[in-house]
N, C-alpha and C positions, 0 to 999 in steps of 0.2 A: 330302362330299355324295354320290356314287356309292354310300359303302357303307349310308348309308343309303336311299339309295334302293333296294338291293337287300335289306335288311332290312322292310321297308315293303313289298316286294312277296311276300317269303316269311312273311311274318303275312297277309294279305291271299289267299295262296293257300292259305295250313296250315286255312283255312275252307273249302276247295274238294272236303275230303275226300267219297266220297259215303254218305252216311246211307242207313239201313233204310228204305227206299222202296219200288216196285215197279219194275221192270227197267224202264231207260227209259236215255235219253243218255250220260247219267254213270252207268250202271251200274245196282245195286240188289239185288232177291234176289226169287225167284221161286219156286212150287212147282205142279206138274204130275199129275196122279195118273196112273201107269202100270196099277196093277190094282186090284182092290179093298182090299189092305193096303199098297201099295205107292207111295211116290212119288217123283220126283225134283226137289229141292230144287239150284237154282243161283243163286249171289252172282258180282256182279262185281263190282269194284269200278275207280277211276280210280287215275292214278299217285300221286297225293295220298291215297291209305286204303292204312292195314296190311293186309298178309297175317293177322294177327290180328284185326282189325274183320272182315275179308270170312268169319274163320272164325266169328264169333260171330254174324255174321247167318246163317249155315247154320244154327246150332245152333237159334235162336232162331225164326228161320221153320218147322224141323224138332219145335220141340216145340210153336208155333203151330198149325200143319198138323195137328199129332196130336190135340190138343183137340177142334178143329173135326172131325175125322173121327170121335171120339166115343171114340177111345184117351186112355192114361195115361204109356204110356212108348213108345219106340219106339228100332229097331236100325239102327244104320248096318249095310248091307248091302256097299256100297262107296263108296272116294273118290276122286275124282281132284281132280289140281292142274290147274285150265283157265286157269292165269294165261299172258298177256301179254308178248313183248318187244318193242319197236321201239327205235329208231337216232333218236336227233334232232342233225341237224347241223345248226348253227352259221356260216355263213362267216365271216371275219375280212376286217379293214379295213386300211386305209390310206390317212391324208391327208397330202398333202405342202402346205405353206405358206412360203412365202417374204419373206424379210425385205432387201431390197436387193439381193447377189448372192449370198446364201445359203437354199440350202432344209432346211426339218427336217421331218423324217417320221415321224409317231405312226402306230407300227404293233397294230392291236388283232390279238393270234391267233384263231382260230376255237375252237370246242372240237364234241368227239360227245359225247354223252351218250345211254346207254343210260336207259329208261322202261321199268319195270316196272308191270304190271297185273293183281292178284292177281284169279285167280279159282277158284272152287270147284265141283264137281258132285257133289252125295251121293245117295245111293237109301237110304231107309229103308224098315220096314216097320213099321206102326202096328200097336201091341198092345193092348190092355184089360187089364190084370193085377188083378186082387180086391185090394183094400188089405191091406198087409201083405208079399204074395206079393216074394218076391226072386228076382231073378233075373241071370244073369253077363252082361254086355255090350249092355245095356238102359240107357236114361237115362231120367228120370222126366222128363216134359216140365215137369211144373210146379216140379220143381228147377232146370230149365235158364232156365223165364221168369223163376223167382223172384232168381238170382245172375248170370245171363248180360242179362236185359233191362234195368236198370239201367244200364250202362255200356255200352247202343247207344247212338248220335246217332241220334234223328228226327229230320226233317224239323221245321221252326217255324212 
């Protein structure tokens, strides 16, 4: 009964991941304009979202961001990892119960667990390139909504 109660609680949290949202409690992804081609684009996400979800909402909000600014592709300028650690302890138990002149002791141990909270902060720079036009270190935004927005979680 126990293990299923703790299978029942990690289906029940594997939902709790956080979706492409806008930066709020549980996380999200945001974008800021620094200059006129320039923005910085930040995901967070909770200990329940991959490091892989919080990269793809970077991507995704980065080639959104570029449309809306009236660009085509745009350059990661730089990244940083702004993920999260914290400590979560646990204390342990013990009950002792007695049965005429004997006592028995279930002892529960405690456990730490380290909580990972991946997060991201990129600066791009929004470009306009003439169709056709190739260029090295460039992503096409409408490649990136077109293969990377698919396999976001929105919000329902």
């Amino acid at each position: 009964m126990h293990i299923l109660g703790i299978v029942a609680l990690a289906v029940t949290l594997g939902g709790c991941a956080t979706k492409y949202q806008e930066m709020g409690f549980t996380g999200g992804v945001a974008a800021q304009q620094i200059t006129a081609d320039t923005w910085r684009i930040q995901s967070r996400g909770n200990a329940y979202t991959g490091a892989s979800t919080v990269q793809d909402y970077v991507l995704l909000k980065a080639a959104e961001t570029t449309q809306a600014a009236g660009g085509t592709h745009f350059q990661i300028i730089s990244a940083a990892d702004a993920s999260r650690a914290s400590t979560l302890v646990t204390p342990g138990s013990s009950t002792t119960t007695f049965v005429g002149n004997q006592a028995f002791t279930n002892t529960t141990p405690g456990s730490v667990d380290t909580v990972i909270k991946p997060g991201q902060d990129v600066y791009i720079r929004v470009l306009k390139l003439p169709p056709g036009a190739a260029a090295q270190g460039v992503y096409s935004a409408a490649e990136i909504i077109q293969f990377t927005g698919p396999r976001v979680q929105r919000p329902s």
